[in-house]
N, C-alpha and C positions, 0 to 999 in steps of 0.2 A: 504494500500500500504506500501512497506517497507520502512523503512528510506534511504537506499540506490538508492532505486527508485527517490525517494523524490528528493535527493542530486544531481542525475547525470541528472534529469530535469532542477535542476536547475541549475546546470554547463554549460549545452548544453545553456541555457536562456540566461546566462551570457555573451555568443558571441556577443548578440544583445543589453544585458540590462548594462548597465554600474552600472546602481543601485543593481541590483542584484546582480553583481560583490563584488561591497560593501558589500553589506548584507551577503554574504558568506565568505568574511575576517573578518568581525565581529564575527560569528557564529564560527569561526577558521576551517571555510572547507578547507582545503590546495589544492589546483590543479594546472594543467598546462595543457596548451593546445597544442599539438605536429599536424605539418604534416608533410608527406612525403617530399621529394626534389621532388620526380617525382611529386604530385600534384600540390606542389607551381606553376610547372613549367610550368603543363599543363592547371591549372583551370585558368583563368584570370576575373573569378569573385568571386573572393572571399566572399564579401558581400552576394551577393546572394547565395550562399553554405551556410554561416555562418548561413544566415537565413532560408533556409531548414531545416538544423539541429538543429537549437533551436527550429523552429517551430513544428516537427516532433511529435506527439503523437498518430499515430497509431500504437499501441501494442498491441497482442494479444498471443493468446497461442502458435500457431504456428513460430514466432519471436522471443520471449520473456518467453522462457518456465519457466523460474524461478520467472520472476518477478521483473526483477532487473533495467529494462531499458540502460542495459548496451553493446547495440549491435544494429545500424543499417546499412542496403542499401539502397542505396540510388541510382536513376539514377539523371544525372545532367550533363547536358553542354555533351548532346551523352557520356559518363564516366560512369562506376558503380565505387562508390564509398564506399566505410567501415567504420564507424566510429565506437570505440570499447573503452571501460573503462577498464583501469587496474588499480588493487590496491595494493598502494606501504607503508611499512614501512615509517616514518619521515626521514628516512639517505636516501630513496629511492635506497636500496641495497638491500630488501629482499618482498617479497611477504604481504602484512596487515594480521598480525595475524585474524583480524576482521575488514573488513572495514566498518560495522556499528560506528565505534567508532570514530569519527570526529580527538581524540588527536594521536592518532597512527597509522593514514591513511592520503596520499596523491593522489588522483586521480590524473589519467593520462588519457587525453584524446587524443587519435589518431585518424587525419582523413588523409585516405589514397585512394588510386586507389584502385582498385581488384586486379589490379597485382602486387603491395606493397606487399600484404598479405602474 
């Protein structure tokens, strides 16, 4: 599996694990976790979102054609939901030259409605 795979497993994890949270500022994975206004506004359980999508590990080719785990749907609380990895530069102004590379990449994780998108 790739190292970016790896990472945005364990990002997604981090909603639910606090430990892992740690373990990934040690390891200097930089992230941030972003929603929508319109989700805040609409999902009223958070928790249980959070925990869908950390829990989430079915990937396959048709999902996930690269390999990267960085894309799912999700239905939830009658809602389709998005959630999507981007990867950002350290100033988070320009696209990760390589976001394999932990020192010059910040993941962004977005969870949003379908019609955010």
């Amino acid at each position: 599996m790739k190292s970016i795979a790896i990472y945005n497993d364990r990002v997604r994890r981090s909603l639910i694990d606090p430990e892992e949270k740690l373990k990934l500022q040690k390891e200097n994975c930089a992230f941030h976790i972003m929603m929508t206004s319109n989700l805040n506004h609409t999902i009223k359980d958070k928790l249980g979102l959070a925990t869908l999508i950390a829990n989430f590990d079915n990937f396959h080719e048709d999902n996930d054609p690269y390999g990267e785990h960085d894309w799912l749907s999700l239905d939830f609380d009658n809602e389709k939901i998005f959630v999507k990895f981007d990867y950002y530069d350290r100033e988070l102004e320009h696209r990760s030259e390589n976001p394999e590379d932990l020192s010059k990449t910040i993941r962004v994780l977005t969870v949003m409605l379908a019609i955010d998108y």
